[in-house]
C-alpha positions as CSV (number, residue, x, y, z in Angstrom):
1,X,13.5,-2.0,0.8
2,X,13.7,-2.4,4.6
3,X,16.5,-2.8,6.9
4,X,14.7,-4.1,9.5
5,X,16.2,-7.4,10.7
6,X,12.7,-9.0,10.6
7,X,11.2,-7.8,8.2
8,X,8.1,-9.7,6.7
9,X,6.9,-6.8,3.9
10,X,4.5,-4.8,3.3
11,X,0.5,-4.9,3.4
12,X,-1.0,-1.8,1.0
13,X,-5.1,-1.1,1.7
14,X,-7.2,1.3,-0.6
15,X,-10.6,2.3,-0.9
16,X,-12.5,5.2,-2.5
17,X,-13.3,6.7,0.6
18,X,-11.1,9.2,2.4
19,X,-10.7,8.4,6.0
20,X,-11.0,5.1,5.8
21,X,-10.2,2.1,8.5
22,X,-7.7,-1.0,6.4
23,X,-9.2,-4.2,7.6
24,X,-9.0,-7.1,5.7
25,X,-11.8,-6.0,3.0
26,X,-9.7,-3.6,1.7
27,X,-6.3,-5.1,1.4
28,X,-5.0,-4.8,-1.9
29,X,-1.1,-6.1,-1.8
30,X,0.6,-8.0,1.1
31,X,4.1,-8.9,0.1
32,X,7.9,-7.8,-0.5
33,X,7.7,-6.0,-3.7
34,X,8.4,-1.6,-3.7
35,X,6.6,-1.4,-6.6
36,X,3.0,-2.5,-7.7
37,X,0.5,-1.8,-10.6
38,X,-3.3,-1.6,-9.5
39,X,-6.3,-0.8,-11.8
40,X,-7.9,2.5,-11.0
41,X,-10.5,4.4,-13.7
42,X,-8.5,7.1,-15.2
43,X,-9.3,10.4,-13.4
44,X,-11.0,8.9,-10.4
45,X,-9.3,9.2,-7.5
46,X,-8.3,6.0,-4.4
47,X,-6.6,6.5,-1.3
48,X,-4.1,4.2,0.2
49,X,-2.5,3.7,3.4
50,X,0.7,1.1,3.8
51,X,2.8,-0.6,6.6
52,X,5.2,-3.2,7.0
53,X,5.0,-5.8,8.7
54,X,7.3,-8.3,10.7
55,X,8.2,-11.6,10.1
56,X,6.1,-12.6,13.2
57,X,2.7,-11.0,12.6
58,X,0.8,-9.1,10.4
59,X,-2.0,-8.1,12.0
60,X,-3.2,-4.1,11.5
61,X,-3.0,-4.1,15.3
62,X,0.8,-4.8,15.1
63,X,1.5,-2.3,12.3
64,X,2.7,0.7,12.4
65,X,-0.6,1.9,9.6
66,X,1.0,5.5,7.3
67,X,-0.7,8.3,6.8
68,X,-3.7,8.7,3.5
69,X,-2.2,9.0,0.3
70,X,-4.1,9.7,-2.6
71,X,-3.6,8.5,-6.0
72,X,-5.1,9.2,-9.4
73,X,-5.4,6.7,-12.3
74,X,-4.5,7.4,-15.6
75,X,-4.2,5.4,-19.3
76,X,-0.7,4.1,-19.5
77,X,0.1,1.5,-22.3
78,X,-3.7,1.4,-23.4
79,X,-4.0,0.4,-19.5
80,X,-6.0,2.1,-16.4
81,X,-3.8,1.9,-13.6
82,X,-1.6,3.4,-11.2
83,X,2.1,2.8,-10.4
84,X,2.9,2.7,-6.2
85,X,6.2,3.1,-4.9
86,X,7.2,2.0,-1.8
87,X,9.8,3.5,0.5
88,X,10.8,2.2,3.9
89,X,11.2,4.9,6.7
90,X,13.0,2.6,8.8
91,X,16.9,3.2,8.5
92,X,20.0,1.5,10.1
């Protein structure tokens, strides 16, 4: 979790497209959780990018946007899917 005073949470994009822009069509998450469950076809391959966001705005233009990460999905509990954990680079 965040220690940033105002923090709002975070906003999670993917697509199946490396190098790709977020925007609004491929937001996937927007809120406080660390840790969420998305549907991917085992063995194919998406790639995410995350930010928090303040309490004030949560525009991409007042993000600070991460780096790609790519993430396989795989069967787990007769389910497709892929586990994200979030971790906050912002410290006290």
């Amino acid at each position: 979790p965040s220690s940033n005073a105002d923090f709002g949470g975070y906003r999670v994009w993917m697509d199946d497209t490396t190098g790709f822009d977020p925007d609004e069509t491929n937001l996937v998450f927007q809120g406080t959780s660390t840790e969420i469950r998305i549907a991917i076809p085992v063995g194919q391959v998406r790639y995410f990018r995350v930010a928090e966001f303040d309490s004030l705005s949560k525009t991409v233009l007042d993000c600070t946007i991460s780096s790609e990460y790519s993430v396989t999905g795989y069967r787990s509990s007769s389910r497709e899917s892929a586990l994200l954990h979030i971790r906050s680079r912002r410290t006290v």
